[in-house]
py3Dmol code that shows the C-alpha trace and the ligand (Angstrom):
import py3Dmol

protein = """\
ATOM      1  CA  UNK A   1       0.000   0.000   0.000  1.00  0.00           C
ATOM      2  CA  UNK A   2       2.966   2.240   0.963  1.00  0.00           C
ATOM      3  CA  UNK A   3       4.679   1.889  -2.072  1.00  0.00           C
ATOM      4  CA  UNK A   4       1.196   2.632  -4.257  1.00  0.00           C
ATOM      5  CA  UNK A   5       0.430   5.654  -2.371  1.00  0.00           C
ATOM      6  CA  UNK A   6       3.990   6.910  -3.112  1.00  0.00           C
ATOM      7  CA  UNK A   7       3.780   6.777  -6.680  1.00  0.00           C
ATOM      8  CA  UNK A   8       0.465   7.870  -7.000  1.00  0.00           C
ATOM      9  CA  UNK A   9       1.219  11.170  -4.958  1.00  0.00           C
ATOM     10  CA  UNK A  10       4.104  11.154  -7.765  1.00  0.00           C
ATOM     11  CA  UNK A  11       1.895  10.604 -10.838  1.00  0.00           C
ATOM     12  CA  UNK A  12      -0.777  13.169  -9.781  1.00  0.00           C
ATOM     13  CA  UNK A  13       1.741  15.850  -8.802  1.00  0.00           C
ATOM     14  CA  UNK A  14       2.717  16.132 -13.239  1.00  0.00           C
ATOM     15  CA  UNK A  15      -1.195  17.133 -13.767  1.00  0.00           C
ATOM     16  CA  UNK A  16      -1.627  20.820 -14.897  1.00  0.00           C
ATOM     17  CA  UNK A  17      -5.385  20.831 -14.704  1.00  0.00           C
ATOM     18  CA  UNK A  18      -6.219  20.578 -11.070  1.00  0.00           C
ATOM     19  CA  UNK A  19     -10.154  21.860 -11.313  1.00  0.00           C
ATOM     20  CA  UNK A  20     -10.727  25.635  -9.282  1.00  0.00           C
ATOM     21  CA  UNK A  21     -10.175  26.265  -5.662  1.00  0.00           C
ATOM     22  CA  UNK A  22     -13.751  27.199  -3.760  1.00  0.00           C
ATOM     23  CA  UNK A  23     -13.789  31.424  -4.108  1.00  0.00           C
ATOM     24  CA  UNK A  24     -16.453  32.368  -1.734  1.00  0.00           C
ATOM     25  CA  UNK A  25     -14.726  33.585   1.016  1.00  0.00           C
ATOM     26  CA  UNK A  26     -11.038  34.731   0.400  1.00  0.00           C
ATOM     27  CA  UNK A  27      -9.644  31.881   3.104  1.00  0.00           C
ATOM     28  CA  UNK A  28     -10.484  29.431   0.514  1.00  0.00           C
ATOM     29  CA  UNK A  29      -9.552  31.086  -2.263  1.00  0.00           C
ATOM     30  CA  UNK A  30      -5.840  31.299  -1.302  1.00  0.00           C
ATOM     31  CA  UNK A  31      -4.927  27.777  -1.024  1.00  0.00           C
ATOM     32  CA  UNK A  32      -2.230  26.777  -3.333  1.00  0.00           C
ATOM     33  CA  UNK A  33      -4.257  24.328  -5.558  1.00  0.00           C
ATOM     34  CA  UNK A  34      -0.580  21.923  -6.289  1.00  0.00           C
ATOM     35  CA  UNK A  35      -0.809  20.345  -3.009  1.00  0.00           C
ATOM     36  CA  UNK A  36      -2.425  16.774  -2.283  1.00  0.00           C
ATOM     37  CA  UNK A  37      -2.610  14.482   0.105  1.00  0.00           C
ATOM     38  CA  UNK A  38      -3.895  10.973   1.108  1.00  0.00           C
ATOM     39  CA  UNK A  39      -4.003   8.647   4.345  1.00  0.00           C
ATOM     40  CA  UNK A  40      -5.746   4.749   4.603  1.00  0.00           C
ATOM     41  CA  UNK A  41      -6.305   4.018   8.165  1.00  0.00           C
ATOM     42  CA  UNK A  42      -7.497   0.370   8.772  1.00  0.00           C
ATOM     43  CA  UNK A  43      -9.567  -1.283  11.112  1.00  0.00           C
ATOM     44  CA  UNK A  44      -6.776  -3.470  12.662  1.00  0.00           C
ATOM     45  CA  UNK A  45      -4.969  -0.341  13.045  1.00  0.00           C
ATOM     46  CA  UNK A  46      -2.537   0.389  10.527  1.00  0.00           C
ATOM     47  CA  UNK A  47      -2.321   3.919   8.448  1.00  0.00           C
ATOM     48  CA  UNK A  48      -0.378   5.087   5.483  1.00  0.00           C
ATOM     49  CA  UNK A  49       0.006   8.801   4.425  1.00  0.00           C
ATOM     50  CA  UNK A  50       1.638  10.134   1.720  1.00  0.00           C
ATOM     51  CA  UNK A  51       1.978  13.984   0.292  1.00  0.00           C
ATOM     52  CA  UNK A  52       0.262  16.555   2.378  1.00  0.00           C
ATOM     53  CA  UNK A  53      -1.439  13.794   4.977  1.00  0.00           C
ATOM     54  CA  UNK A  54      -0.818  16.194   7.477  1.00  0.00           C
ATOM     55  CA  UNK A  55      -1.439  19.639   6.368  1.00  0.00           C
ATOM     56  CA  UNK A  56      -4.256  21.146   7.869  1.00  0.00           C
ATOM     57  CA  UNK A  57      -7.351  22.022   5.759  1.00  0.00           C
ATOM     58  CA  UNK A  58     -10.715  23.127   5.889  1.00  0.00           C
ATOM     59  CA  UNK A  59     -13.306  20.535   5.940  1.00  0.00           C
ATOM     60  CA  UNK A  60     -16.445  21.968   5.015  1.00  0.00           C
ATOM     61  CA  UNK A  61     -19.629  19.805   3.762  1.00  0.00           C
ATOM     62  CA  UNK A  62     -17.321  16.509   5.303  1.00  0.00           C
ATOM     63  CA  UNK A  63     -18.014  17.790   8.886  1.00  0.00           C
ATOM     64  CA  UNK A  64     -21.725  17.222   7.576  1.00  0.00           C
ATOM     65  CA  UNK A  65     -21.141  13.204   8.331  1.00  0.00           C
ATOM     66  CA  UNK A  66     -20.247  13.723  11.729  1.00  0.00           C
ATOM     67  CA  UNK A  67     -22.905  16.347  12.160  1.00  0.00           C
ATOM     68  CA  UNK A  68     -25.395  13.632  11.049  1.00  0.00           C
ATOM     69  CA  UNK A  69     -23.821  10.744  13.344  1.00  0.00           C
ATOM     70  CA  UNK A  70     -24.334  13.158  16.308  1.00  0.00           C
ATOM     71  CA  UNK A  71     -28.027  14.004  15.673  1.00  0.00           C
ATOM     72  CA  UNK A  72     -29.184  10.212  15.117  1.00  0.00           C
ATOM     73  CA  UNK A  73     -27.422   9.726  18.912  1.00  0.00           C
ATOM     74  CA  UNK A  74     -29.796  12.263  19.956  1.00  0.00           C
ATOM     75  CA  UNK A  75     -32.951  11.894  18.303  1.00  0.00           C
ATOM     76  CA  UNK A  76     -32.762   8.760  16.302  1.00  0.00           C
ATOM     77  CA  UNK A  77     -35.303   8.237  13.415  1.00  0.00           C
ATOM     78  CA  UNK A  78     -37.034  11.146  14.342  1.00  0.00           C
ATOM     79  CA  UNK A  79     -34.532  13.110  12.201  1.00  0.00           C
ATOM     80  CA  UNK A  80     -36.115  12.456   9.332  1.00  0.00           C
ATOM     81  CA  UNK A  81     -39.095  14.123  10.425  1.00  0.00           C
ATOM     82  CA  UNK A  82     -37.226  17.386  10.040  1.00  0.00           C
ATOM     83  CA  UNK A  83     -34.575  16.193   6.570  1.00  0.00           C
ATOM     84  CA  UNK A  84     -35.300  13.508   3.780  1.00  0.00           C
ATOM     85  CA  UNK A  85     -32.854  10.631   2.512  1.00  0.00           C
ATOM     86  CA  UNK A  86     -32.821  11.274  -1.420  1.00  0.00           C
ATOM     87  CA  UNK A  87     -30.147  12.755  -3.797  1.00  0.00           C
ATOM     88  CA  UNK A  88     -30.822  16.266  -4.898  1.00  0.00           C
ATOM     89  CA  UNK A  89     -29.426  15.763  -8.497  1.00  0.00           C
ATOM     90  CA  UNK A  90     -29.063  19.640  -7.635  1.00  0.00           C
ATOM     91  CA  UNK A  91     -26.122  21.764  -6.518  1.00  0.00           C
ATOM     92  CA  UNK A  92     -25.099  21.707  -2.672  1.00  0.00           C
ATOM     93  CA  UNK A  93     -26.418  25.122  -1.977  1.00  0.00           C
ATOM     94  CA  UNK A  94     -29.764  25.447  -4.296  1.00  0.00           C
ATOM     95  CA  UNK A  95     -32.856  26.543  -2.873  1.00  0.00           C
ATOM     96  CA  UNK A  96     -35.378  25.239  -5.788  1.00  0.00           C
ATOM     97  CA  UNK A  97     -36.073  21.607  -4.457  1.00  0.00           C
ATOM     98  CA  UNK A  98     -37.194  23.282  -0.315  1.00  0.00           C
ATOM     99  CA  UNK A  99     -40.033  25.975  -2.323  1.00  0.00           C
ATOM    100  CA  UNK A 100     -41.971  22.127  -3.775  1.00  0.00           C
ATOM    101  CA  UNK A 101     -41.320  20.178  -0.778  1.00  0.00           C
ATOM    102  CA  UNK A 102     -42.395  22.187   2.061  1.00  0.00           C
ATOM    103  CA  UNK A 103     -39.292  23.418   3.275  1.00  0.00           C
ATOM    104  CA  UNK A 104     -37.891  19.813   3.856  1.00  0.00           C
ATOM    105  CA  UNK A 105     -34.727  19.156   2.299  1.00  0.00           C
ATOM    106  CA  UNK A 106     -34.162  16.024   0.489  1.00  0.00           C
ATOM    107  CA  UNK A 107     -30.952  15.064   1.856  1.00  0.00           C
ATOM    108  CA  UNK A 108     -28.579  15.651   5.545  1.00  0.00           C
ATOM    109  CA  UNK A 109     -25.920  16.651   3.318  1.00  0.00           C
ATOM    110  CA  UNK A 110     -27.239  19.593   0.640  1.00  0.00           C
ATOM    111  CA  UNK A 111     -26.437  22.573   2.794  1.00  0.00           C
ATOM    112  CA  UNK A 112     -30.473  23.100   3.757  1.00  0.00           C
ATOM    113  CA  UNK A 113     -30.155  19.700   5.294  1.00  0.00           C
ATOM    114  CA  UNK A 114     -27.058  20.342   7.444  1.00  0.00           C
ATOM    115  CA  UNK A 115     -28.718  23.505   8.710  1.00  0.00           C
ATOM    116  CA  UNK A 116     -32.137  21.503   9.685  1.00  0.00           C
ATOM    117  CA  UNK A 117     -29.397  19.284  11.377  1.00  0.00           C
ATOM    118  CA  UNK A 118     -27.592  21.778  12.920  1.00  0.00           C
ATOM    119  CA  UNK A 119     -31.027  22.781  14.259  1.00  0.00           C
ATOM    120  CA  UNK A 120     -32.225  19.416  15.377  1.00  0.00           C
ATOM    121  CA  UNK A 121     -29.096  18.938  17.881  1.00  0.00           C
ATOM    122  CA  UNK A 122     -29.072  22.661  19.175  1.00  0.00           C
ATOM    123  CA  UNK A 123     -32.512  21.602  21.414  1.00  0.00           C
ATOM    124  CA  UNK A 124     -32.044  24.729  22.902  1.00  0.00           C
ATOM    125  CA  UNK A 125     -28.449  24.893  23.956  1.00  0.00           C
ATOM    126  CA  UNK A 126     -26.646  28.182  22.740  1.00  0.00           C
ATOM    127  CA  UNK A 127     -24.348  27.941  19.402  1.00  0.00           C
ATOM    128  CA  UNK A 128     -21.224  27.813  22.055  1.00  0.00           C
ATOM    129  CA  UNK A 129     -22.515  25.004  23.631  1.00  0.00           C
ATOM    130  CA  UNK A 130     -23.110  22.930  20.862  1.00  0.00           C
ATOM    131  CA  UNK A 131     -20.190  23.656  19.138  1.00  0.00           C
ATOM    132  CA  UNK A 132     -18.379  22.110  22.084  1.00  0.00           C
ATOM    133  CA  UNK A 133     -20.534  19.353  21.537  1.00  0.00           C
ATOM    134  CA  UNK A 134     -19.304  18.559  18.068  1.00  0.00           C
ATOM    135  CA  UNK A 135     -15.529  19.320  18.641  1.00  0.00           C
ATOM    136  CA  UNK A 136     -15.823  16.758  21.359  1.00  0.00           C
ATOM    137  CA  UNK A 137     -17.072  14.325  18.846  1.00  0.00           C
ATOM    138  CA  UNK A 138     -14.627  14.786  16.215  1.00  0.00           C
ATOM    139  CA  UNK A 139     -11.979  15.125  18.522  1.00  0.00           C
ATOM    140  CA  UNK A 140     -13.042  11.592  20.029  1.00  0.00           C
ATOM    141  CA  UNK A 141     -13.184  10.058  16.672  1.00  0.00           C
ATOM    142  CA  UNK A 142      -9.162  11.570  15.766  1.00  0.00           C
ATOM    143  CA  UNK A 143      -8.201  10.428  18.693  1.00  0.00           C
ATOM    144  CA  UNK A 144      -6.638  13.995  18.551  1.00  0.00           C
ATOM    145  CA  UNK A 145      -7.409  17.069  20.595  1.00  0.00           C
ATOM    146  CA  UNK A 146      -5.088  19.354  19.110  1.00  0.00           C
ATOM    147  CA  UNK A 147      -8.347  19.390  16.330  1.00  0.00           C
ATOM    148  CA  UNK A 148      -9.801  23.329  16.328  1.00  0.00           C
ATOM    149  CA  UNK A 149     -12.461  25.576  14.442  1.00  0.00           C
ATOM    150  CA  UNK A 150     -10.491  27.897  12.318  1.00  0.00           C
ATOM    151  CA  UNK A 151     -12.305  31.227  13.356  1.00  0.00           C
ATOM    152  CA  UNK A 152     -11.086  33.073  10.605  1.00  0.00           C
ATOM    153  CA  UNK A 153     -12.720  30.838   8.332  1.00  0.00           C
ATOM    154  CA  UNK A 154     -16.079  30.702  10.114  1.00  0.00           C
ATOM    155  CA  UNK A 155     -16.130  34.468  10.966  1.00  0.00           C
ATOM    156  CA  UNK A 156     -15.705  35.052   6.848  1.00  0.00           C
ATOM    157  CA  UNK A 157     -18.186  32.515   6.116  1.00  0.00           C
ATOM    158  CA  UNK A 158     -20.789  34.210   8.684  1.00  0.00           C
ATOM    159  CA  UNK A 159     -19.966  37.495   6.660  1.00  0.00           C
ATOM    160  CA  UNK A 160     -20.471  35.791   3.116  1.00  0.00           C
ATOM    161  CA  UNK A 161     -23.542  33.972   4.694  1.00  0.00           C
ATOM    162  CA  UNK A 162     -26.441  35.340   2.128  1.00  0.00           C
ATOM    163  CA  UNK A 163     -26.773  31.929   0.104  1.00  0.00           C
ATOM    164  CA  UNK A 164     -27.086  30.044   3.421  1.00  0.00           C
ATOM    165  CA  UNK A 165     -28.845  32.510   4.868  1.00  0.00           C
ATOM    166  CA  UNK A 166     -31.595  32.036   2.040  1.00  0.00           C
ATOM    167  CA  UNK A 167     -32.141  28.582   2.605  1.00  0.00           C
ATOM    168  CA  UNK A 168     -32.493  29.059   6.473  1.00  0.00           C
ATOM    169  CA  UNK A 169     -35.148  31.867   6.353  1.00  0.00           C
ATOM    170  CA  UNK A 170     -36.821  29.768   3.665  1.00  0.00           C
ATOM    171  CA  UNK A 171     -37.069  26.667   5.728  1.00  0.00           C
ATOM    172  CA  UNK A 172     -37.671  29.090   8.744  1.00  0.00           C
ATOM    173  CA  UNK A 173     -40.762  30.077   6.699  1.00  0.00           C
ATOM    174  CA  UNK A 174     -42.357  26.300   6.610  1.00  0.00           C
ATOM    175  CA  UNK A 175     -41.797  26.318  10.384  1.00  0.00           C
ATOM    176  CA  UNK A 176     -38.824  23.730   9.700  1.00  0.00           C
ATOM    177  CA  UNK A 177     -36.115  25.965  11.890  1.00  0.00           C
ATOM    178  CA  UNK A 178     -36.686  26.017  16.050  1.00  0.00           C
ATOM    179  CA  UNK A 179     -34.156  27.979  16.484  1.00  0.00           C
ATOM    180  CA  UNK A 180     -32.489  31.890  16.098  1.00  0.00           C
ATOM    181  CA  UNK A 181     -31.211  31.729  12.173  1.00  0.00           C
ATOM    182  CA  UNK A 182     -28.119  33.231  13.151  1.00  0.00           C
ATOM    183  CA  UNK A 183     -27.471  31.070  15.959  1.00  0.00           C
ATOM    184  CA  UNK A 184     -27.897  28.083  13.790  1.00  0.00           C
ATOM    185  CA  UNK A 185     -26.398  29.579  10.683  1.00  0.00           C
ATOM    186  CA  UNK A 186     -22.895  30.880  13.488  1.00  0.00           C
ATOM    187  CA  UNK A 187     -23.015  27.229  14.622  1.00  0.00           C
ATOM    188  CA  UNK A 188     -23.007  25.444  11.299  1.00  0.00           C
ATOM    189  CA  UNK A 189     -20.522  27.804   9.714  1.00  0.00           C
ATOM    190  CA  UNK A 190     -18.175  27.044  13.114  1.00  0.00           C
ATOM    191  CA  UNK A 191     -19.016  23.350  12.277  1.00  0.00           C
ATOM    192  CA  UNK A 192     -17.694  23.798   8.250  1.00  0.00           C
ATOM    193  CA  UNK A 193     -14.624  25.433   9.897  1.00  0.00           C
ATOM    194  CA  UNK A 194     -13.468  22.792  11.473  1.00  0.00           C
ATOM    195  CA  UNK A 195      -9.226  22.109  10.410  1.00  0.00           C
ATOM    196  CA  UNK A 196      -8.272  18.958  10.113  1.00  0.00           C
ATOM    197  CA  UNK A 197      -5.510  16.941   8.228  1.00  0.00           C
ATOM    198  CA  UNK A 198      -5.852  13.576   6.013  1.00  0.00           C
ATOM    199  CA  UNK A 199      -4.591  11.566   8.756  1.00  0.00           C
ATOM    200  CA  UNK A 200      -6.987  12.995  11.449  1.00  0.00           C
ATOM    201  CA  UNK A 201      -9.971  13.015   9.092  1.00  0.00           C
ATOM    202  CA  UNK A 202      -9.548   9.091   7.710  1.00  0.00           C
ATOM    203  CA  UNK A 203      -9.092   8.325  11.552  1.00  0.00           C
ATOM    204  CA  UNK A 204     -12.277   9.974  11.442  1.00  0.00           C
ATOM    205  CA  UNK A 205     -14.052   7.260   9.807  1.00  0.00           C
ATOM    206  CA  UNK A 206     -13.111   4.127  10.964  1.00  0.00           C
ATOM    207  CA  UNK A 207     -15.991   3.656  12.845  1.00  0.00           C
ATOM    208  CA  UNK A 208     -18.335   3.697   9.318  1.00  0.00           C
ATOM    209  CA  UNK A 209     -15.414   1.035   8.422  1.00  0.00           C
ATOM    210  CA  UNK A 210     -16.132  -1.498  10.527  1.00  0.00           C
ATOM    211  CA  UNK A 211     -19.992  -1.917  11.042  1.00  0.00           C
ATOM    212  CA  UNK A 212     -19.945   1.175  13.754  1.00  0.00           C
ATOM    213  CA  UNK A 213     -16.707   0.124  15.836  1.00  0.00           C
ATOM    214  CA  UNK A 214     -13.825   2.298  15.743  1.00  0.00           C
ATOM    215  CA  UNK A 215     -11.443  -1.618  16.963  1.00  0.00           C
ATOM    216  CA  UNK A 216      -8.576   0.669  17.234  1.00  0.00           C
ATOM    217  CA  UNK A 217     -10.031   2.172  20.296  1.00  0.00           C
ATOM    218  CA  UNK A 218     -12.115  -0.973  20.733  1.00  0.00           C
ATOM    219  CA  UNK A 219     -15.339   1.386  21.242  1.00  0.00           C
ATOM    220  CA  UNK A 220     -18.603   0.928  19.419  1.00  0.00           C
ATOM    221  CA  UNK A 221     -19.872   4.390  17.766  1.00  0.00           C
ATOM    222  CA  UNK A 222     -22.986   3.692  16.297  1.00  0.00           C
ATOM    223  CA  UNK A 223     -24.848   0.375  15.640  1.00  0.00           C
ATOM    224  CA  UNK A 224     -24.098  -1.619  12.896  1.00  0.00           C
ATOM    225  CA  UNK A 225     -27.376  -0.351  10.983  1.00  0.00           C
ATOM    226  CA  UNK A 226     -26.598   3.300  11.689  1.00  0.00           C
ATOM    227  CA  UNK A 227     -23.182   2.809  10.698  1.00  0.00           C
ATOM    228  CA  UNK A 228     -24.391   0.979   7.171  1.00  0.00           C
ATOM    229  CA  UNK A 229     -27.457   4.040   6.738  1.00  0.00           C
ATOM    230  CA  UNK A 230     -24.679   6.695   6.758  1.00  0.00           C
ATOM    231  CA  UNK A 231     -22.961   4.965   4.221  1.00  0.00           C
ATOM    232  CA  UNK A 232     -25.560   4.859   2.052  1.00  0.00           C
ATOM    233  CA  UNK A 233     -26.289   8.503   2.443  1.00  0.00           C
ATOM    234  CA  UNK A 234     -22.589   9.001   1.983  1.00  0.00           C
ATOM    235  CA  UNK A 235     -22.683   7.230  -1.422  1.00  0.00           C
ATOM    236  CA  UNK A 236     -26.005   8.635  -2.840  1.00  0.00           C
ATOM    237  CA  UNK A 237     -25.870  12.299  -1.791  1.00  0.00           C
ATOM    238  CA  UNK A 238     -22.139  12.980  -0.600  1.00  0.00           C
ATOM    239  CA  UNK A 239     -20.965  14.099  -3.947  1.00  0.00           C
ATOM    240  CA  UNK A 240     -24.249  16.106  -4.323  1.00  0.00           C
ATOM    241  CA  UNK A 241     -25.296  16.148  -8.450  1.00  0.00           C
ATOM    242  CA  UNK A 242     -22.026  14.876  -8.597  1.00  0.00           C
ATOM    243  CA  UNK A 243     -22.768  11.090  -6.379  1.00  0.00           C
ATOM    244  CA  UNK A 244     -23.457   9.680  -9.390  1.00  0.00           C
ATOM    245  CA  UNK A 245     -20.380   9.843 -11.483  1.00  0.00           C
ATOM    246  CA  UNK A 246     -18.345   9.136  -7.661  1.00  0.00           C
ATOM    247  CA  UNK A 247     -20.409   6.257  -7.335  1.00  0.00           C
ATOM    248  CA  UNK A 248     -19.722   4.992 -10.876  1.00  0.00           C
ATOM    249  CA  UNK A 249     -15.838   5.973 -10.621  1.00  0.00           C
ATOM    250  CA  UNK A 250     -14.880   5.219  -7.228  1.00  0.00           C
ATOM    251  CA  UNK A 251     -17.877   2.581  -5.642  1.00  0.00           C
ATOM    252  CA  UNK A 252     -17.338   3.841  -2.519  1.00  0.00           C
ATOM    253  CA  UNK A 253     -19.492   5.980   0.240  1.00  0.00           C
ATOM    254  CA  UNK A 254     -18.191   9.512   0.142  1.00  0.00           C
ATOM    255  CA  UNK A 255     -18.437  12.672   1.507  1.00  0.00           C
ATOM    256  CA  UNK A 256     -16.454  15.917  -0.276  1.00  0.00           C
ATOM    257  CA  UNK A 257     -16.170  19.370   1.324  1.00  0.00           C
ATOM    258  CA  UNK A 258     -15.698  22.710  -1.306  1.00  0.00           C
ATOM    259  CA  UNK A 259     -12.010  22.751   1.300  1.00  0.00           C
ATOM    260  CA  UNK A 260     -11.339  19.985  -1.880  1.00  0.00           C
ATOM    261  CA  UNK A 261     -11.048  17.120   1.465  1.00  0.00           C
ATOM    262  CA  UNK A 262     -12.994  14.134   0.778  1.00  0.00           C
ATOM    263  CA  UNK A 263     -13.696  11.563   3.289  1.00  0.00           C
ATOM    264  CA  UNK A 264     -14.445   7.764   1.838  1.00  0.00           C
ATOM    265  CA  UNK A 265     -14.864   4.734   3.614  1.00  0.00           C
ATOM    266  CA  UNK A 266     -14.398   0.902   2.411  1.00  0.00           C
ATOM    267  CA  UNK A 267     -16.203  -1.172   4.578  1.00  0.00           C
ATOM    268  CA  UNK A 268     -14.721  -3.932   5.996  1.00  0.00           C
ATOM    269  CA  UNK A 269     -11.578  -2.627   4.479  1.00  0.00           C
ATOM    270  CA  UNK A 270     -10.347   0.918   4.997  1.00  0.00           C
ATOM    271  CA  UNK A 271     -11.275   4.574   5.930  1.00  0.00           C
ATOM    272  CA  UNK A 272      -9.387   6.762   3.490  1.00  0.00           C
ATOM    273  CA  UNK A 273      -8.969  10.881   3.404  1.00  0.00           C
ATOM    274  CA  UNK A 274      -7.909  12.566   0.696  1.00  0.00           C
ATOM    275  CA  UNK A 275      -7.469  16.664  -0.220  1.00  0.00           C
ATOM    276  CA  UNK A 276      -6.602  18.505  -3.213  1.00  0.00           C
ATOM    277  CA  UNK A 277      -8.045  21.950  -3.227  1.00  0.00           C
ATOM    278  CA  UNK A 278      -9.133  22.161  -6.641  1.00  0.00           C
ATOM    279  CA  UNK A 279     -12.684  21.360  -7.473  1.00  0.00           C
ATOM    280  CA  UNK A 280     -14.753  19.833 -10.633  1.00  0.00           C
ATOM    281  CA  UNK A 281     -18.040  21.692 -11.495  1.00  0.00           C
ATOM    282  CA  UNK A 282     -19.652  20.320  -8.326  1.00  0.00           C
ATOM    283  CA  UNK A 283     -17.868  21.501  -6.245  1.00  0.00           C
ATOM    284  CA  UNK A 284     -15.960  17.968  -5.503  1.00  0.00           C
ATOM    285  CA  UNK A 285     -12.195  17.699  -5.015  1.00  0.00           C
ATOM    286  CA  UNK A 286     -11.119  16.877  -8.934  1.00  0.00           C
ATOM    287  CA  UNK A 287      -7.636  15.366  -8.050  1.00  0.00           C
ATOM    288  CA  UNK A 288      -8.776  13.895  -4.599  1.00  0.00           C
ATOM    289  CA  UNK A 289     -11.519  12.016  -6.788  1.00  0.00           C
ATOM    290  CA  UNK A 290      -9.144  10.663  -9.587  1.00  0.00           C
ATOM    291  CA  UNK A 291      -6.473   9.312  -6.451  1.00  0.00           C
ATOM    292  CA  UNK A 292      -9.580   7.471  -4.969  1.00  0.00           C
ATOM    293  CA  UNK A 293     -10.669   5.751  -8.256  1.00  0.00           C
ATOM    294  CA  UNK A 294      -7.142   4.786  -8.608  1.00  0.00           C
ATOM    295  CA  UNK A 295      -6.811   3.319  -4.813  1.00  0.00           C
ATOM    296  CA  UNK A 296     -10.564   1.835  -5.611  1.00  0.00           C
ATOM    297  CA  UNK A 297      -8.658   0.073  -8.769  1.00  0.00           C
ATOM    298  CA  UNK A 298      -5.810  -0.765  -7.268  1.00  0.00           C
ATOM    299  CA  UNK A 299      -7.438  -2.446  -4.027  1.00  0.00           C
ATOM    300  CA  UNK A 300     -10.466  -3.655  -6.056  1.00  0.00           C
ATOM    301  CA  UNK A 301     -12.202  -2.320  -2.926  1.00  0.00           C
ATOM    302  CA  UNK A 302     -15.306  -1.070  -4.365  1.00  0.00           C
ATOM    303  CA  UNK A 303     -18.664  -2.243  -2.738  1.00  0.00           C
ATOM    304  CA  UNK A 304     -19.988  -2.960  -6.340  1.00  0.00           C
TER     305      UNK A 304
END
"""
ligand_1 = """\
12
DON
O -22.036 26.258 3.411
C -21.261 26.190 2.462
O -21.594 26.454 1.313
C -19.855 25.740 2.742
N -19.457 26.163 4.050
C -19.751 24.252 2.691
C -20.199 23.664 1.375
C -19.466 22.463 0.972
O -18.435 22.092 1.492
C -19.995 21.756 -0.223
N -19.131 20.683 -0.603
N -18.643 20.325 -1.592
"""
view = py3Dmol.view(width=600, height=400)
view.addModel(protein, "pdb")
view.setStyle({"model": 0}, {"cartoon": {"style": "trace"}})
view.addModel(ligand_1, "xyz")
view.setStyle({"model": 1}, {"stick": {}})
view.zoomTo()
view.show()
């Protein structure tokens, strides 16, 4: 595995066309798109990195799948009361599908959906409170408490909020939103800004690897059913309009963040993290996705 990752961090560093870093809010729009890098953390323990595996980046949308994990803990099936399970076939941050469907969104991962989240697990607390909540979790999952919000980030993203904004008001509208909009909108914007590395972030994951046990701390996350339901999500609306062609290239359950991180998991096999800053038309991680149809080739670990 070592020696594959090494030469693959070699072949992808000789492609010109590495897709458009995110421009939205200036913090994004500065990272140096050459960079990549890639870490495979198994089950019984072992992890390989290669390239940038431990530069920090921005996660984005990926925090999304933890954000999700956390709210079935608190309110189990009752979530979808409040967000649907069905691919958008639209981009992450449209507003078309909510003005049809009463304000629900179709899927936890579509930014609408990780507000309604956002909202579900707030039951009440303030944005400070929760937010501790959630760095807790990820933290827990790293095994890593070093893991922080990059401020900057979140305090830009609050400031460029109008698209998000949108949504939240418009869901607000249907009566879908309990809580303050910019209380939800400040914590899910802390929850994008979350820093992370490729190491940390495939760490992450282990628990969707292994039927909702992370075995290297010997600790059961989530049942096995939750743990398998997340995956699906991951594989049919983690890539937004773009899940499809993922799916078809890659066969894996996947989550990208516009930070050009994406988080994919092998089950039985393998949590993997990958980042490359540059991003396809969706918004997806162009080089990240091409090194995780080669590992999926490679490994032969795709679930189809
Ligand atoms: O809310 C937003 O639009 C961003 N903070 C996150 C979107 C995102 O990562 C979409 N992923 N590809």
């Amino acid at each position: 595995m070592q020696d594959f990752l090494n030469a693959l961090v070699a072949e992808l560093k000789l492609i010109t066309q590495r897709g458009k870093v995110a421009d939205y809010i200036p913090q994004l729009a500065s990272v140096d798109p050459a960079q990549f890098g890639i870490a495979v953390c198994t089950p019984s323990g072992d992890s390989f990195t290669a390239g940038d595996a431990t530069t920090l980046f921005s996660i984005q949308s990926i925090s999304k799948v933890f954000t999700l994990t956390m709210a079935l803990g608190k309110i189990g099936d009752g979530l979808w009361q409040h967000v649907g399970r069905e691919p958008s076939g639209n981009p992450f941050n449209s507003i078309v599908q909510l003005e049809h469907e009463m304000g629900k969104p179709r899927n936890p991962f579509i930014n609408a959906g990780a507000i309604a989240v956002v909202d579900a697990i707030m039951m009440g607390h303030e944005p400070k409170e929760c937010l501790g909540e959630i760095l807790s979790f990820v933290r827990y999952l790293a095994k890593d408490d070093s893991i922080c919000f990059d401020r900057v980030v979140a305090a830009s993203e609050m400031q460029h909020r109008d698209r998000n904004a949108s949504l939240a008001h418009f869901m607000k509208a249907f009566g879908r939103l309990r809580h303050d909009v910019d209380k939800v909108l400040g914590t899910y914007f802390h929850q994008c800004a979350i820093a992370m590395n490729c190491l940390q972030l495939a760490q992450s994951g282990l628990f969707l690897a292994s039927d909702g046990i992370d075995k290297t701390m010997g600790q059961r996350i989530v049942s096995a059913q939750r743990a398998r339901r997340i995956n699906s999500l991951m594989m049919m609306c983690g890539h937004y309009d773009g899940s499809g062609e993922f799916a078809f290239r890659v066969g894996l359950p996947g989550k990208s963040g516009v930070g050009g991180g994406i988080l994919a998991i092998a089950p039985g096999k393998a949590s993997i993290a990958v980042w490359s800053p540059g991003l396809d038309q969706q918004g997806n991680s162009l080089i990240g996705t091409l090194a995780l149809e080669r590992l999926a080739q490679f490994t032969g670990w795709s679930v189809f």
